[in-house]
C-alpha positions in Angstrom: 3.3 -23.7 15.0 5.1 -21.8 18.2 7.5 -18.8 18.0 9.7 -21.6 19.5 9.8 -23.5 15.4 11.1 -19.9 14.1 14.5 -20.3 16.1 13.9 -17.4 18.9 16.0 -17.0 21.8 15.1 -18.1 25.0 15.3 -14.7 26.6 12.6 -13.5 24.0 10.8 -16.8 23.6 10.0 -15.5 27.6 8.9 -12.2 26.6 6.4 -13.0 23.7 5.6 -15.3 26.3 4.8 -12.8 28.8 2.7 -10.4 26.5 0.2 -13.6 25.8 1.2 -14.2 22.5 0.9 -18.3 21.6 1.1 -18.5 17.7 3.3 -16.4 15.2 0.7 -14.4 12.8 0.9 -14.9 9.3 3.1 -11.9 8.8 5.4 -13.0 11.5 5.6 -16.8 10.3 6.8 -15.6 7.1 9.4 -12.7 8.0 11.1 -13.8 10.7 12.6 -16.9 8.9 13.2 -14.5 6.1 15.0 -12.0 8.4 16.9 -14.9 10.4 18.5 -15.4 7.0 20.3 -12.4 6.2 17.3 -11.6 3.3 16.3 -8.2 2.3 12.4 -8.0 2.8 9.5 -6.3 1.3 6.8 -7.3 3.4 3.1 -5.9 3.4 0.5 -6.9 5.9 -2.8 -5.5 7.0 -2.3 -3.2 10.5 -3.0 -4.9 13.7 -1.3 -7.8 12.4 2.1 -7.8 14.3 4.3 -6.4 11.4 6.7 -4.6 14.7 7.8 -8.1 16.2 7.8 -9.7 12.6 11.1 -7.4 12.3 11.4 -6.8 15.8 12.0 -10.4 17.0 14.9 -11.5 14.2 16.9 -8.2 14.4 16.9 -9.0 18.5 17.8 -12.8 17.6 20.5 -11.0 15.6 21.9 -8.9 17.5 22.2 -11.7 20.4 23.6 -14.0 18.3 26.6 -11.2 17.3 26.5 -9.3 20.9 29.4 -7.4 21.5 31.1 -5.3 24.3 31.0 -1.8 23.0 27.5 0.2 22.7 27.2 0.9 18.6 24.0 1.4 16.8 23.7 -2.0 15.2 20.1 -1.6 14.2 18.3 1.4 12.7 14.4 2.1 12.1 13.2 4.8 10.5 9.4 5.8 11.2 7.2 8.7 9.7 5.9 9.8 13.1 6.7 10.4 16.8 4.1 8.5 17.6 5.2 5.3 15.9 8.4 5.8 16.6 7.8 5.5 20.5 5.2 2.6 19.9 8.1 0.7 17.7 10.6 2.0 20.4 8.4 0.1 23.2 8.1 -3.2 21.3 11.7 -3.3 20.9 11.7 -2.9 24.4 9.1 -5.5 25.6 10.5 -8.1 23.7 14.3 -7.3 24.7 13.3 -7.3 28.5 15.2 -10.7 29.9 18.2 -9.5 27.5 20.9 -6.4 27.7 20.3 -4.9 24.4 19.9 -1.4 24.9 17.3 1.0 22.4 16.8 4.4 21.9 14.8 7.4 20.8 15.2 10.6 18.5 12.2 12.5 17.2 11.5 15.9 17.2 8.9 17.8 19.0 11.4 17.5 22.0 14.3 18.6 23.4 17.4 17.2 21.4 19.6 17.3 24.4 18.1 14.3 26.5 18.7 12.7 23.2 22.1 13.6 22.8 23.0 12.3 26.3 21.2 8.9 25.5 23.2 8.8 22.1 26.7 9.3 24.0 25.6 6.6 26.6 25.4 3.8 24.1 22.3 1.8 22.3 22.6 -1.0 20.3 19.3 0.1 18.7 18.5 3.5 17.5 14.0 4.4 16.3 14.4 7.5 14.8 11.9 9.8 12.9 14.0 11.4 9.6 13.8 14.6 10.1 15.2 14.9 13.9 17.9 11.9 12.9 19.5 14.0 10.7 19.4 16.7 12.6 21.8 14.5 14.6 23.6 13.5 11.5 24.7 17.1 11.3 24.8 17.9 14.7 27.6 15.1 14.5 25.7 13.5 17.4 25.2 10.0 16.5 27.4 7.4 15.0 25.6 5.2 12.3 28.8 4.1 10.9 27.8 0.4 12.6 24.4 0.0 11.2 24.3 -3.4 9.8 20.3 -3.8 10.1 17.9 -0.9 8.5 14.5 -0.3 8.9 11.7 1.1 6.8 8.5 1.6 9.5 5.6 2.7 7.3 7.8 3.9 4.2 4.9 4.8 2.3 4.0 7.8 4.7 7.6 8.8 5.0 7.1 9.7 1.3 3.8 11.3 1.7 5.2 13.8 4.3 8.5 14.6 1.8 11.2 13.0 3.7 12.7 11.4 0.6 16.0 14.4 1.0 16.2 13.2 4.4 16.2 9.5 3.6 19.0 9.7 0.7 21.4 12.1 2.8 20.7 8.9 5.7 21.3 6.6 3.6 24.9 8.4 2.6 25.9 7.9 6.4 25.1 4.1 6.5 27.6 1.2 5.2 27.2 -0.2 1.9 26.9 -3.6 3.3 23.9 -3.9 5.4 20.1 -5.8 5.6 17.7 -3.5 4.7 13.7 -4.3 5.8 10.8 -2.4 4.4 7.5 -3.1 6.0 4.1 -1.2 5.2 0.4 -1.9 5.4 0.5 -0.4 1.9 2.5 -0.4 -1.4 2.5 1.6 -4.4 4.5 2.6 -7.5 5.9 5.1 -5.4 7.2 2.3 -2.6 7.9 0.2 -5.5 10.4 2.5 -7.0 12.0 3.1 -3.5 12.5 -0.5 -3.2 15.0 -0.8 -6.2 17.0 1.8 -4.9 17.4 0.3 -1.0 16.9 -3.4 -1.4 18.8 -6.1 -3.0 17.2 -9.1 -4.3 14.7 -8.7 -1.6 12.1 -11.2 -0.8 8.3 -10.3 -1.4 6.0 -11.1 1.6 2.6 -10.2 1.4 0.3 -12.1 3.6 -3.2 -10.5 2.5 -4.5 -9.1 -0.7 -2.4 -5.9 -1.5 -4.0 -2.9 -0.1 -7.0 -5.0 1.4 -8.5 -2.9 4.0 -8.5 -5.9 7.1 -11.8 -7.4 7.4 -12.5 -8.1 11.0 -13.6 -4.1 10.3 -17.1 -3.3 9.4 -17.1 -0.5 7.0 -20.2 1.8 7.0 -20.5 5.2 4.9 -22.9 7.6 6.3 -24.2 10.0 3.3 -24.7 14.0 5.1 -24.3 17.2 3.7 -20.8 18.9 5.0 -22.9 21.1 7.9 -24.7 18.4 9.4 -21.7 16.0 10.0 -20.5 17.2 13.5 -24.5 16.8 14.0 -24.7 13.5 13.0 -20.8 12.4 14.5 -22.1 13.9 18.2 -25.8 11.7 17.5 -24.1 9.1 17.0 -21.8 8.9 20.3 -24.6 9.8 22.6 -27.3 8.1 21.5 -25.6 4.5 21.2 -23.2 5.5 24.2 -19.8 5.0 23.1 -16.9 5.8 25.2 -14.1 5.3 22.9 -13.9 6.9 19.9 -11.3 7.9 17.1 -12.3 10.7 14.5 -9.8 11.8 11.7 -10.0 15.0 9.9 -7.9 16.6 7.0 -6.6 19.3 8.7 -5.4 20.7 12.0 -8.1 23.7 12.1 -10.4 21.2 11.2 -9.7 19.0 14.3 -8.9 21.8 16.5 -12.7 23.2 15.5 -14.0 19.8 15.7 -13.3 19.1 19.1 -14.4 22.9 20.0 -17.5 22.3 18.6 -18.0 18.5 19.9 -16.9 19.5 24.1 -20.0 22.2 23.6 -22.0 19.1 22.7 -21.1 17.8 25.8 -18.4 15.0 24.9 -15.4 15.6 26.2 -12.9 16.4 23.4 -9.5 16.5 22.3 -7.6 16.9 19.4 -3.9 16.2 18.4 -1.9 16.9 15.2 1.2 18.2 13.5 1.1 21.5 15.4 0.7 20.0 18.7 4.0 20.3 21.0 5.1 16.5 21.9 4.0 16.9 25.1 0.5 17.8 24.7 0.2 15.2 22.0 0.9 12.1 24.7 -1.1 13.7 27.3 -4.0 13.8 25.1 -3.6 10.3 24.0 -3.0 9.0 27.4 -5.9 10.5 28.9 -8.3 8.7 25.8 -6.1 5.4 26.3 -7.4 6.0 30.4 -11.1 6.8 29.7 -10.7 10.2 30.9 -11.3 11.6 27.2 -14.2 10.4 25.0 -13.3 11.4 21.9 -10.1 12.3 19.9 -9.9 14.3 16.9 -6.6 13.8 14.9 -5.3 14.2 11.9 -3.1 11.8 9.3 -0.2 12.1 11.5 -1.6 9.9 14.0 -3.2 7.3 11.4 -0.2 5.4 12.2 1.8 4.6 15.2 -1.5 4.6 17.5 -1.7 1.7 19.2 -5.1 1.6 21.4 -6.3 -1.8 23.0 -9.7 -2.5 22.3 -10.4 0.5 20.1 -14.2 -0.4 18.6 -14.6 3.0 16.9 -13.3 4.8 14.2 -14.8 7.7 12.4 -14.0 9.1 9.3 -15.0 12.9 9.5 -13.3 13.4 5.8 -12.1 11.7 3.7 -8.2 11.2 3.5 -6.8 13.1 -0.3 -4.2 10.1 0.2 -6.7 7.2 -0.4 -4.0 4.5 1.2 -4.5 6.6 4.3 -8.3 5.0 4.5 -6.8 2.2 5.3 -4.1 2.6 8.1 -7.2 5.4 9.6 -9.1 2.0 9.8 -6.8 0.1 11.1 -6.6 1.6 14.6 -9.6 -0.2 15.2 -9.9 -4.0 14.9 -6.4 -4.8 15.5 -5.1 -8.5 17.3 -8.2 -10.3 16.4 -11.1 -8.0 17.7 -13.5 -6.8 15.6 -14.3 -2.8 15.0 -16.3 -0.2 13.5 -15.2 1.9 10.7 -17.7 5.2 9.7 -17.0 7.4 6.8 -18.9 10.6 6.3 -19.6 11.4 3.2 -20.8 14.7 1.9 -22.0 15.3 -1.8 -19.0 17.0 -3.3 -16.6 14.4 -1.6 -17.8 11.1 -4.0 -14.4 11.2 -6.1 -12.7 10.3 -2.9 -14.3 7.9 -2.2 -14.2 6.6 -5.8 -10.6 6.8 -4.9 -10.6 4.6 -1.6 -12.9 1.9 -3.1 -10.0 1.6 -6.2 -7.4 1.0 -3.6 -9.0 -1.3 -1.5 -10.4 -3.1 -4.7 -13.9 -2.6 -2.9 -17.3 -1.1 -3.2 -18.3 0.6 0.4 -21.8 0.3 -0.1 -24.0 4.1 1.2 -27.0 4.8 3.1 -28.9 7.5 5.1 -29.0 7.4 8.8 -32.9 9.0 9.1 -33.2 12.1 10.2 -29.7 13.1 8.7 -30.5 12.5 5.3 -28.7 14.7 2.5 -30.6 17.7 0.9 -30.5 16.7 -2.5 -31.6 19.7 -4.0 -28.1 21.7 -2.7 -25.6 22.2 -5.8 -21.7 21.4 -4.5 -19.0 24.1 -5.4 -18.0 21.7 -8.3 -15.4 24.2 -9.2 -13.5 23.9 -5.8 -13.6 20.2 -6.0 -12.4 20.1 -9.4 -9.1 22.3 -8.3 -8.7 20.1 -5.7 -8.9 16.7 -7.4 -6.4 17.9 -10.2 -4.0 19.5 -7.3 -4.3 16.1 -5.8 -3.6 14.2 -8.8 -0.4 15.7 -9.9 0.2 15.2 -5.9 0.3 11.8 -6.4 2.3 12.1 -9.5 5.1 13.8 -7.9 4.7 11.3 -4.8 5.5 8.2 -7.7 8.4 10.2 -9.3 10.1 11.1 -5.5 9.3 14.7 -6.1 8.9 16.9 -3.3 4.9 17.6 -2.5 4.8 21.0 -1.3 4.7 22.2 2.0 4.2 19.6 3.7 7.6 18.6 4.3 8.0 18.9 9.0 10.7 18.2 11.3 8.5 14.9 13.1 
């Protein structure tokens, strides 16, 4: 079955065309007919799966079919991060090439004014991160008063990073009347919850098992203690000469010191996170899309939006305290058919996260000892600290299902 069965437009029939794609994915065969309908849609598919054109495509097809003179953000999508934003804000892009619908940006990190200008120019399609959108909302600098197709990119994270005020004061700016999309590589009672409150009689479209972590990834877990693993990450690299590697940590000193510690090793390093300015964030990713940096060191806020061809490896330098962030860390590698490597590091005091990980994925991750790095068993892990931090996670996650706030992690993105 073509993209040509699912009723697509010409104009973007070409484009899919052009990027080399020949069959829908499963994802796409079942959401664009859904969207083509006029159906709300809860949809969940692994990443690297093509969930961007599965809503992509039939909002275009829509907005063709009901084109009219006047510039007027028809379409809305709503992303955790500036990095998926601009990836989301590129497919749209790509795919609406041979037409004369017109996207546009708003995130923050940059200067508002470009964005202001591109606002009063027109765009029938607005990719906006919360936090900068409504800065615009009360800047009175965009117009959403048109919206009649809304977008959830990645909801799940939204929530995570305590966008939820921002959402519902959105949400008071948009018409009643509209199709809302919700699309996500993971769901949870939180998501679930959110759902009844945006969808209507939505349909459910879940192409893989909930959760499932996507298996053209090979999952390894490494056990080390804690002051060995930037010892073991940098043996790793050298000695089986990769080029191209991804390495998430927990924290922005952690990546910053990371990297430090990894360039001394003689691989050259970089790191990007929360912190970074906008700029320095896509210099740094363009210059380890090039080749020109081996290694990148990021946190969470980059588990999803990167979109690297031919990533092979991804290394898990901690643990994520959000277990469904395993799975989008993962999922930078393996993506459009190719296979990848996935490397957790796994310290003695850190086995409850993974306990955590393997009872989202529905999974055992099997361990093992890379010689020469094996674990001192005979060290006693501050069991106290963990214990803190497992309980301050836990009631974490609570709030997260109830739409609390989660603390401080709340950014402008």
């Amino acid at each position: 079955m073509g993209f040509s069965t699912l009723g697509i437009n010409e104009d973007l029939l070409k484009a899919v065309v052009a990027q080399g794609y020949k069959e829908p994915t499963p994802i796409q065969a079942s959401a664009i007919p859904a969207v083509l309908k006029g159906k709300d849609v809860m949809a969940g598919a692994q990443t690297g799966t093509g969930k961007t054109a599965a809503f992509a495509l039939p909002l275009l097809q829509k907005i063709l079919e009901n084109k009219q003179q006047n510039l007027a953000i028809k379409t809305l999508v709503l992303t955790p991060t500036r990095e998926l934003a601009q990836q989301v804000h590129n497919s749209f892009e790509t795919y609406a090439q041979f037409t004369d619908i017109k996207s546009t940006l708003a995130y923050g990190g940059v200067s508002i004014k470009t964005q202001v200008k591109a606002l009063k120019t027109g765009a029938d399609i607005l990719v906006a991160t919360p936090g900068r959108l409504f800065d615009h909302i009360v800047n009175g600098t965009v117009d959403l008063s048109h919206v009649e197709y809304l977008v959830f990119d990645e909801a799940d994270r939204m929530l995570d990073m305590g966008f939820i005020d921002e959402i519902n004061r959105i949400l008071k700016r948009l018409p009643p009347k509209r199709q809302t999309l919700l699309f996500s590589a993971t769901f949870d009672e939180a998501i679930f919850k959110l759902s009844k409150t945006l969808l209507k009689n939505p349909e459910l479209i879940e192409v893989n098992e909930r959760n499932k972590a996507t298996t053209q990834v090979e999952q390894v877990v490494y056990n080390v203690d804690a002051d060995r693993k930037r010892e073991l990450v940098s043996h790793l690299i050298g000695s089986k000469n990769w080029q191209q590697v991804l390495i998430f940590t927990r924290t922005k000193q952690g990546a910053d010191a990371l990297a430090k510690e990894m360039c001394k090793d003689g691989l050259k390093t970089q790191s990007i996170h929360g912190d970074k300015s906008q700029g320095a964030r896509e210099k740094a990713l363009l210059e380890f899309k090039s080749g020109k940096t081996r290694v990148l060191v990021a946190t969470d806020v980059a588990a999803r939006g990167l979109d690297i061809e031919q990533l092979s490896y991804v290394i898990n330098y901690e643990l994520p305290y959000i277990a469904e962030d395993y799975i989008h860390r993962i999922g930078r590698t393996g993506r459009a058919g190719s296979t990848g490597l996935a490397i957790s590091l796994l310290s003695p005091d850190e086995n409850w996260l993974l306990e955590e990980v393997e009872a989202v994925i529905k999974d055992r991750l099997p361990q093992q000892w890379l010689p020469g790095y094996e674990p001192d068993l005979t060290k006693k892990p501050a069991k106290d600290d963990f214990k803190n931090t497992r309980s301050a996670q836990k009631r974490r996650t609570k709030k997260r299902a109830s739409g609390e706030k989660t603390g401080n992690n709340r950014r402008r993105r």
